[in-house]
C-alpha positions as CSV (number, residue, x, y, z in Angstrom):
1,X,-0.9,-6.0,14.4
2,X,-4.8,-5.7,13.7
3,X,-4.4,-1.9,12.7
4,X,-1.7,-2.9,10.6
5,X,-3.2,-6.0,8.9
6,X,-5.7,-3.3,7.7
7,X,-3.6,-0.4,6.8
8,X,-1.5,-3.2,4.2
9,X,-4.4,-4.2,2.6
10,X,-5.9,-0.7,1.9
11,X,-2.1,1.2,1.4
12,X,-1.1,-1.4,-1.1
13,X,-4.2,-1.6,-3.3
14,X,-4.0,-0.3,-6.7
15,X,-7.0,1.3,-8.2
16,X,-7.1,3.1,-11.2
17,X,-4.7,6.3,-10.5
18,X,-7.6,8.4,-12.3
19,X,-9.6,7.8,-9.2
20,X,-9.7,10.3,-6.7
21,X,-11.0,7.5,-4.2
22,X,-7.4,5.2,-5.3
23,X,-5.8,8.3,-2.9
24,X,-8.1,8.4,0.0
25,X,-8.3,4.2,0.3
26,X,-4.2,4.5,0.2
27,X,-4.8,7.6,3.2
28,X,-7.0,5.4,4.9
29,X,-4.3,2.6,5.0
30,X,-1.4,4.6,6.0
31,X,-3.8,6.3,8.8
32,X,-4.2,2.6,9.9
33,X,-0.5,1.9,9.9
34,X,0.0,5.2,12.4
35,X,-3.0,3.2,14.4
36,X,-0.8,0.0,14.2
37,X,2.7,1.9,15.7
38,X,0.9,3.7,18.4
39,X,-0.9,-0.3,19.0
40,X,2.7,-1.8,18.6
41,X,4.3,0.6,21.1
42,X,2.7,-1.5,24.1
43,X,4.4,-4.2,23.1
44,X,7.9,-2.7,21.7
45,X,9.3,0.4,20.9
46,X,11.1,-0.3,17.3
47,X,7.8,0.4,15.4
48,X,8.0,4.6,16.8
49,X,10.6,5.6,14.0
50,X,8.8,4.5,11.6
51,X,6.4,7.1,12.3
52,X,7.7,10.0,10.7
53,X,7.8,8.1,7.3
54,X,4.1,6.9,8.1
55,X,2.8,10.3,8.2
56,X,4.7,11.6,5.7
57,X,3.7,8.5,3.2
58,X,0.1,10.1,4.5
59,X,0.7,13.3,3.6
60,X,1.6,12.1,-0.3
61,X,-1.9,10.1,-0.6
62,X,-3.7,13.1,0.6
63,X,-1.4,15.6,-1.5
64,X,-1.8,13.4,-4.8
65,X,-5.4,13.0,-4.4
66,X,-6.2,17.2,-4.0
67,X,-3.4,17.5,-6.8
68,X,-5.2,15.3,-9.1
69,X,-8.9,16.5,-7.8
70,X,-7.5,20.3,-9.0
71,X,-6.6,19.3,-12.3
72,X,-9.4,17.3,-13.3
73,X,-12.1,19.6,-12.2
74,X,-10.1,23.3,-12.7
75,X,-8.1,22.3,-15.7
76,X,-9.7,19.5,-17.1
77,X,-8.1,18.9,-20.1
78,X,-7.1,14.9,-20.6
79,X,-3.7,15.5,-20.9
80,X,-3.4,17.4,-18.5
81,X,-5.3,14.7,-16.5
82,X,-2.9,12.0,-17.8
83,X,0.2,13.4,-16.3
84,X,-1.0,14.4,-12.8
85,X,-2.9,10.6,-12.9
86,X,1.4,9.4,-13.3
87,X,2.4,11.3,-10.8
88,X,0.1,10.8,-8.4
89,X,-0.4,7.4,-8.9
90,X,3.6,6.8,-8.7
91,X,4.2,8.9,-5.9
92,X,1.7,7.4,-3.8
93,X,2.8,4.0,-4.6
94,X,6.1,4.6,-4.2
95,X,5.6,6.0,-1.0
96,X,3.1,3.4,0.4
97,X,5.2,0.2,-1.0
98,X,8.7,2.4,0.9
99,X,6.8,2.2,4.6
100,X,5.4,-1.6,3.9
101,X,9.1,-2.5,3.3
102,X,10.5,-0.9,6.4
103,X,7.9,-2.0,8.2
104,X,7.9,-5.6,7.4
105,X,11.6,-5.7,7.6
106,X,11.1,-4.7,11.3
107,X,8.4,-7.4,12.0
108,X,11.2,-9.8,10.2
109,X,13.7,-9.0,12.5
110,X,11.5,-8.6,15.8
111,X,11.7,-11.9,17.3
112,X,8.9,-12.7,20.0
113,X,6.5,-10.7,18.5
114,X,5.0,-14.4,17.1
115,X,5.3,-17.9,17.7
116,X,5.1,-19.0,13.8
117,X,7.6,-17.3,11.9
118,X,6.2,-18.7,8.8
119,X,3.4,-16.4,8.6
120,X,5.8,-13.4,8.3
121,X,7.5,-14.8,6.0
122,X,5.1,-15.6,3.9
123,X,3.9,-12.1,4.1
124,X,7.4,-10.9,3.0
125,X,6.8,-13.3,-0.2
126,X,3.8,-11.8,-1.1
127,X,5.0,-8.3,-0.5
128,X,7.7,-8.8,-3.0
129,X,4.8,-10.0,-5.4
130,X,2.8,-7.1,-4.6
131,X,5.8,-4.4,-5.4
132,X,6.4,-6.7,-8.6
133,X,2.7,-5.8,-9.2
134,X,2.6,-2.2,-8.7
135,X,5.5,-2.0,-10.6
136,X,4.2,-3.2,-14.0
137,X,0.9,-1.4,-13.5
138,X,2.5,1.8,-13.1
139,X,4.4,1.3,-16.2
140,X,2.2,0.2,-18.3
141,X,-0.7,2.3,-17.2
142,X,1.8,5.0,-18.0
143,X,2.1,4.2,-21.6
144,X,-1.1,3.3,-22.2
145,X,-2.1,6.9,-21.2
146,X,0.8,8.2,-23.2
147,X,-0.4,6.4,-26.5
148,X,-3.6,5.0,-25.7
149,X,-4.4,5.6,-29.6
150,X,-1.6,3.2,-30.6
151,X,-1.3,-0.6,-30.6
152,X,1.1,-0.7,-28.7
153,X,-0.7,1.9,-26.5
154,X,-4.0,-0.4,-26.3
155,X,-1.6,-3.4,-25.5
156,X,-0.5,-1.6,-22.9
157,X,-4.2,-1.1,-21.3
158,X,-4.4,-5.0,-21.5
159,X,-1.0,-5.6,-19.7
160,X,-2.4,-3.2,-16.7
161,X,-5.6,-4.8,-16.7
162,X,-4.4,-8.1,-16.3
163,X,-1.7,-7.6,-13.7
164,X,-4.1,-5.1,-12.1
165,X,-5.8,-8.0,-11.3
166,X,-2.8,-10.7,-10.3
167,X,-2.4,-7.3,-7.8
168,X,-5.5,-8.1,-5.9
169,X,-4.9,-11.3,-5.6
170,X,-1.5,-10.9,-4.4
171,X,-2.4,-8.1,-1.4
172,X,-6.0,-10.5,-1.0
173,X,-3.1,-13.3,-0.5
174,X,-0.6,-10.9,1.5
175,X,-3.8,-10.1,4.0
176,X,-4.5,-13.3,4.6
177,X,-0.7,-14.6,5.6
178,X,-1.0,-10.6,7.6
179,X,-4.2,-12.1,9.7
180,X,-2.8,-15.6,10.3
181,X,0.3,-13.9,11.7
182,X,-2.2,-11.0,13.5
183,X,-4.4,-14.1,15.3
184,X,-0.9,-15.5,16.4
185,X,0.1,-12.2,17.6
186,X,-2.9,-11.9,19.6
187,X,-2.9,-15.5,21.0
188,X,1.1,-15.1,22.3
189,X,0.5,-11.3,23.5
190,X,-3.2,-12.2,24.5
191,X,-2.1,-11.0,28.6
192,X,-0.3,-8.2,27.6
193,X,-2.6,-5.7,26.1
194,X,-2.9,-2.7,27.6
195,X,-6.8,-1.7,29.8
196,X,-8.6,0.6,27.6
């Protein structure tokens, strides 16, 4: 559970998707979510199929990142910039928010894992916030970047910027339920960790 309170916080942030470094901080989470299968498999084996979708959600963050990286210093025109910023952004997200699901829906379901199943739900409710979130901010950071010149294009840049910011506060929020449920993990599994 520690390696995956990390990897949510970092795979489920949403910086601007013109940032090269909004790829590698979603790589970085995911990296930590493999860390947090291989740490769950002491304890339970139901976390190991979600590997393959781990490392494939990995390779996406890493893919749209170079992708991205290519266009803005080989082609460099802002259009050109605009659309691979959409894609990547969207396919990264999509892929991220797919794992946290399928991953959380397995801690759901897991009983045993904690003794206060209140925590994981409450991580479920902020999750739900947090796709929510990501949702809007793709959208509208997609039309702002489509007709940024426009009103409706500049109303569109406050819309992201706003909800951009409900965002961190919903995976800041999401974290924080992750830990309480991580310290509570640790205290009922606190004889069972394996000797390193």
């Amino acid at each position: 559970m520690n390696f995956f309170m990390i990897g949510f916080a970092a795979s489920l942030l949403h910086l601007n998707t013109s940032w090269i470094t909004a790829y590698i901080v979603k790589a970085v989470g995911m990296f930590f979510m493999l860390g947090g299968i291989a740490e769950m498999k002491a304890f339970t084996e139901d976390f190991s199929p979600l590997r393959g979708r781990c490392i494939r959600a990995l390779i996406v963050c890493i893919a749209a990142g170079a992708g991205l990286a290519v266009v803005k210093f080989a082609v460099k025109t802002e259009t050109a910039v605009d659309i691979a910023s959409i894609a990547a952004g969207t396919l990264s997200s999509l892929f991220c928010l797919g794992f946290g699901k399928e991953m959380l829906a397995l801690l759901d379901k897991k009983q045993g894992l904690v003794s206060d199943r209140f925590n994981i739900e409450d991580i479920n409710k902020w999750f739900g916030r947090i796709m929510k979130f990501t949702a809007v901010c793709l959208v509208s950071d997609a039309l702002y970047r489509i007709s940024e010149e426009s009103t409706p294009g500049a109303l569109c840049g406050v819309i992201s910027a706003a909800v951009r910011i409900a965002l961190f506060v919903a995976v800041g929020m999401g974290t924080a339920a992750f830990n309480r449920a991580r310290m509570d993990f640790n205290t009922v599994h606190s004889g069972d960790f394996p000797d390193i």
